[in-house]
C-alpha positions in Angstrom: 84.2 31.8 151.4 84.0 34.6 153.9 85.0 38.3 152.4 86.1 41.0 154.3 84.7 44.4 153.4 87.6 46.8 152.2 89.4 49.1 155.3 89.2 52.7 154.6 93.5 52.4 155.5 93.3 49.6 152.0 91.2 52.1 149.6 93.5 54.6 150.2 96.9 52.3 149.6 94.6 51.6 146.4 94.2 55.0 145.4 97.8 55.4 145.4 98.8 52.5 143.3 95.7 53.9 140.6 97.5 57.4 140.7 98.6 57.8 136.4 96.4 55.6 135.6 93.0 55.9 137.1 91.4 59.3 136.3 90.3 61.6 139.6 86.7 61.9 137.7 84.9 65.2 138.6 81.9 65.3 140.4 79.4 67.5 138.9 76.4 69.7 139.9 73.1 68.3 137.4 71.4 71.4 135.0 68.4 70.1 136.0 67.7 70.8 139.7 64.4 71.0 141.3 65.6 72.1 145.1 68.8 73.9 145.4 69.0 72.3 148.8 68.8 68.9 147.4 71.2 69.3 144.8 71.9 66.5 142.5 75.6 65.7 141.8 76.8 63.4 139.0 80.1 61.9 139.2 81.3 60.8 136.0 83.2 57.7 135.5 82.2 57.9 131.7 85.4 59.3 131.4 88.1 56.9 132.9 89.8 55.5 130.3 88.0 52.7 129.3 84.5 54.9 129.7 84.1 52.6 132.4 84.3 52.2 136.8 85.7 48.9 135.9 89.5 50.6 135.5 89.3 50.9 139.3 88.6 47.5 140.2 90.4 45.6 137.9 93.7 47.9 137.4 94.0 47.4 141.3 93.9 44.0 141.0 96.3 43.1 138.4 98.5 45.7 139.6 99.2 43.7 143.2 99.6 40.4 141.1 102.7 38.8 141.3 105.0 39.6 138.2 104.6 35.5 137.9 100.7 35.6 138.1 100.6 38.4 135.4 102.9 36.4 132.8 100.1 33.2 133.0 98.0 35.9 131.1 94.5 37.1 132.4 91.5 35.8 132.3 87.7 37.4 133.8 84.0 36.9 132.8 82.2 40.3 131.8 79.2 41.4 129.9 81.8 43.9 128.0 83.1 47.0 130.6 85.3 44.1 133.0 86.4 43.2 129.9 87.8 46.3 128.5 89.3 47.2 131.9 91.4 43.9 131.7 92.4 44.3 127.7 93.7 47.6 129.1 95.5 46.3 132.0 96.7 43.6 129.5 98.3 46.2 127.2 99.6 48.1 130.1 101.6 45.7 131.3 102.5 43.4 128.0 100.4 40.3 129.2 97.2 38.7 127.5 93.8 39.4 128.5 90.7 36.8 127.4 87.0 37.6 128.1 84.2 34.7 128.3 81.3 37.3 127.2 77.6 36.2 126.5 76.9 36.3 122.5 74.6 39.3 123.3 76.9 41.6 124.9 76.5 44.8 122.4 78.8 44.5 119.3 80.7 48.2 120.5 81.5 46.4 123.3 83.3 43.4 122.1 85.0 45.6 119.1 86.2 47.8 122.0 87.9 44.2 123.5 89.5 43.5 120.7 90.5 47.2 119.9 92.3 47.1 123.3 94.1 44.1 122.8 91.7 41.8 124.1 90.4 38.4 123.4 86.7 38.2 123.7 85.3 34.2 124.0 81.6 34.6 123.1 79.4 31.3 124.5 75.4 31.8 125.2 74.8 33.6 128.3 73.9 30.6 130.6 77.1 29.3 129.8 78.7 32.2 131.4 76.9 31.9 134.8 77.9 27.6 134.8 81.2 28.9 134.5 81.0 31.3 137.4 78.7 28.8 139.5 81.3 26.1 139.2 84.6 28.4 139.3 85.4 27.0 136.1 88.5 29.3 136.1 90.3 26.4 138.3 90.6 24.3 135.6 92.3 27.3 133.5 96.0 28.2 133.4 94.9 32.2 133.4 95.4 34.8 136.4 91.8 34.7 137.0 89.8 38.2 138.3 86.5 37.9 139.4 84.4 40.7 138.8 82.4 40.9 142.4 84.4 38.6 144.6 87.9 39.4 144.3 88.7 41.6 147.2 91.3 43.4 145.4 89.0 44.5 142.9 86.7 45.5 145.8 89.4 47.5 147.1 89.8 49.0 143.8 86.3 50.1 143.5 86.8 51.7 147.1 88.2 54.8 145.3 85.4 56.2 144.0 83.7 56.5 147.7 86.9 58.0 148.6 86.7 60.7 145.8 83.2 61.6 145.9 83.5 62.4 149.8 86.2 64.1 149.4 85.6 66.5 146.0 82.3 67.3 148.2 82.3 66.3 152.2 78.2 67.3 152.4 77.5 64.9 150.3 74.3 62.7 152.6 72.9 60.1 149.4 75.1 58.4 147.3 73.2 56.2 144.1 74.9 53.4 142.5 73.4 50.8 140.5 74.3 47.3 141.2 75.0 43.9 139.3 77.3 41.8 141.0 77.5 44.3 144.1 81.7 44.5 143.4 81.0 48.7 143.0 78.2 49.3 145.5 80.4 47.5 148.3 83.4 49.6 147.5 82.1 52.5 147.5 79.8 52.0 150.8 83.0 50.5 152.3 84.9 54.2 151.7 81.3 56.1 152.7 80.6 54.6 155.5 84.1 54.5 156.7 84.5 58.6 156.2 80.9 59.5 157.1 79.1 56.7 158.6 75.4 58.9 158.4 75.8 58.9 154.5 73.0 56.5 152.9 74.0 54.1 150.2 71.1 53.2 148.3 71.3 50.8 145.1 69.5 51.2 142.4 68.7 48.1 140.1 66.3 47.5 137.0 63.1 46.2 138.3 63.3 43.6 135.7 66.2 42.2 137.3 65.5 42.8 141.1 68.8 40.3 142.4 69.0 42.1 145.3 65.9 43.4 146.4 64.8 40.1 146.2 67.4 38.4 148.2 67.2 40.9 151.0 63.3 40.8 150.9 64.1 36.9 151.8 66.5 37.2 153.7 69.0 35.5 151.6 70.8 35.3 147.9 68.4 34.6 145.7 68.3 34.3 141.8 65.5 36.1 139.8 64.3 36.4 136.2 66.4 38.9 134.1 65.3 40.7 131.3 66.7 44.6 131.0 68.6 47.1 128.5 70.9 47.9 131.2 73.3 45.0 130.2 76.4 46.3 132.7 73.8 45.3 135.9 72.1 42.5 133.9 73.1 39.8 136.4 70.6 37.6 138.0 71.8 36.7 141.7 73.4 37.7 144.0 76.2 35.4 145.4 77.1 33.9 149.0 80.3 35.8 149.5 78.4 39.0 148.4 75.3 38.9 150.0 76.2 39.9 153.6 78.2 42.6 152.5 75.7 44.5 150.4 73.0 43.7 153.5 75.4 44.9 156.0 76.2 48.2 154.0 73.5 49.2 151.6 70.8 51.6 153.5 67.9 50.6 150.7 67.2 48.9 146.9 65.5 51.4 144.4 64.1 49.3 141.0 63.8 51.6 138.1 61.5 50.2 135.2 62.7 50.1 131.5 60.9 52.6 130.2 62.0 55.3 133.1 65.6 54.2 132.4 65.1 55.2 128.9 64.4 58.4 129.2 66.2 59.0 131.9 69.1 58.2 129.0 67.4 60.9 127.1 67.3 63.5 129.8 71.2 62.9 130.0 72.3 62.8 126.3 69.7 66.2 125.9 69.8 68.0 128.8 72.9 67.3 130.1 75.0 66.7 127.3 76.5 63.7 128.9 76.5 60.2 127.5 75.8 57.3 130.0 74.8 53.5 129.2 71.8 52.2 130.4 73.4 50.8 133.9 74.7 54.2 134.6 71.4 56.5 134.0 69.8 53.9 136.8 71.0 56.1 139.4 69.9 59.3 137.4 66.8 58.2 137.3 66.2 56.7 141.3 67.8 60.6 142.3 65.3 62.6 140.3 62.2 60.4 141.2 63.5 60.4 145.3 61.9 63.6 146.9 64.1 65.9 147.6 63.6 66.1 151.8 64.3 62.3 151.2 67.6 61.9 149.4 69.0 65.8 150.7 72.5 66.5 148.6 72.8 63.5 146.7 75.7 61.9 143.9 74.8 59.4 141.6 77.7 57.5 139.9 77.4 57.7 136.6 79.4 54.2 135.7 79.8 54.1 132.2 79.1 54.9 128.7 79.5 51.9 126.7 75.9 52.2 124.9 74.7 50.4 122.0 74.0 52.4 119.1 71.2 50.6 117.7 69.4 51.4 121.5 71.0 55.1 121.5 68.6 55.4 118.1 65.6 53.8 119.8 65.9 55.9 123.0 66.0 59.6 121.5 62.9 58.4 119.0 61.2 57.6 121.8 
């Protein structure tokens, strides 16, 4: 199957049909700067609603639904943010939302699901990629929404390219971690489209290198995935969403563990912000980029789901 990146004419109609529900989250100058010419930006999508990006995406996608698809009740795969952003829609429009998560998705996680309204289907983690691999949703009754392939969520995501442009038009880097590729494409697609010199650099765990390894190939490729950053912790990179993140991404940054980890800290002390693992990837790929290199740069901060057992670990470190 052949996708479509999004139009920049599509984000927009998107952005209007998130207006009341989707926050307009500010984009903020770091405490921490080292080149006042290089300024780092952080936008913060730790505080949409759900904590989460995800809102964007998936809001967008159940909101252009047919009344009739929404009644079969909602279905998606997610390692805990998709998920929350579909109990919500659930609750926001009186339908049911279910989950297949991986057992280890972080216990705040799946109580947040269920909090919302959610039903959360815990099988072991290989079970969740068969059932992506095989599109084991076909033989479900549900109104299915793919996290990375569903254009509408990929429109969705579009927003927050649109937003960051436009709270600050010098912008020249933009960061953004990358699992599935459903966020990175959006937000390139809306970057590109205002200000096509803008780079778009993806930033993934270097213990779970999907897409660096596919474009270093030369085509989707699945690696071995071990990381704390659970949101990104996805180990290919599929057909339909390969050519798009080649065509649109400028560059891959991989970020170790234990430089995620206190790049966590340096958020939580420093900045007073709160960010899960995924988020502080793009935290940490800015500061380490040197400054003549990434100029005025934003890195999208993507959530702040964290587990508080690894919260504990990170600030003793």
């Amino acid at each position: 199957m052949t996708i479509q990146h999004p139009t920049l004419d599509e984000i927009r109609a998107a952005a209007e049909v998130q207006k009341g529900v989707v926050r307009r989250t500010p984009l903020i100058a770091a405490q921490r700067q080292l080149d006042r010419d290089a300024e780092i930006l952080l936008k913060l999508e730790t505080l949409q609603p759900i904590t989460s990006f995800k809102l964007r995406g998936i809001f967008h996608a159940v909101a252009t639904m047919t009344e009739e698809d929404r009644s079969r009740g909602l279905s998606t795969v997610s390692a805990g943010n998709t998920a929350q952003a579909l109990a919500w829609c659930g609750r926001h429009f009186g339908v049911t939302a279910r989950s297949l998560m991986p057992e280890t998705a972080p216990p705040p996680k799946i109580a947040k699901v269920e909090a919302l309204g959610g039903t959360p289907v815990l099988v072991p983690t290989d079970e969740v990629f068969r059932f992506l691999r095989e599109s084991g949703w076909n033989e479900e009754p549900y109104s299915f929404v793919h996290p990375w392939i569903d254009r509408r969520v990929l429109v969705g995501h579009g927003s927050l390219g649109l937003e960051i442009l436009e709270q600050d038009a010098g912008v020249e880097t933009i960061y953004v971690s990358v699992g599935g590729g459903g966020l990175a494409v959006g937000v390139a697609s809306a970057a590109k489209a205002l200000r096509p010199q803008v780079q778009v650099i993806a930033v993934e765990p270097a213990t779970c290198p999907a897409l660096a390894t596919s474009l270093e190939r030369g085509r989707p490729t699945e690696v071995s995935c071990q990381t704390i950053s659970d949101g990104v912790a996805v180990p290919y990179i599929t057909e339909e969403m390969y050519p798009l993140l080649e065509g649109l991404i400028d560059d891959v940054v991989l970020i170790d563990e234990e430089r995620t980890r206190k790049a966590l800290r340096e958020l939580l002390l420093e900045e007073k912000l709160l960010v899960e693992p995924s988020g502080a990837l793009t935290y940490a790929a800015a500061l380490d980029a040197p400054p003549f290199v990434r100029g005025r740069a934003a890195c999208v901060l993507s959530g702040a789901s964290v587990d508080p057992a690894l919260l504990r670990s990170v600030l003793d470190g």
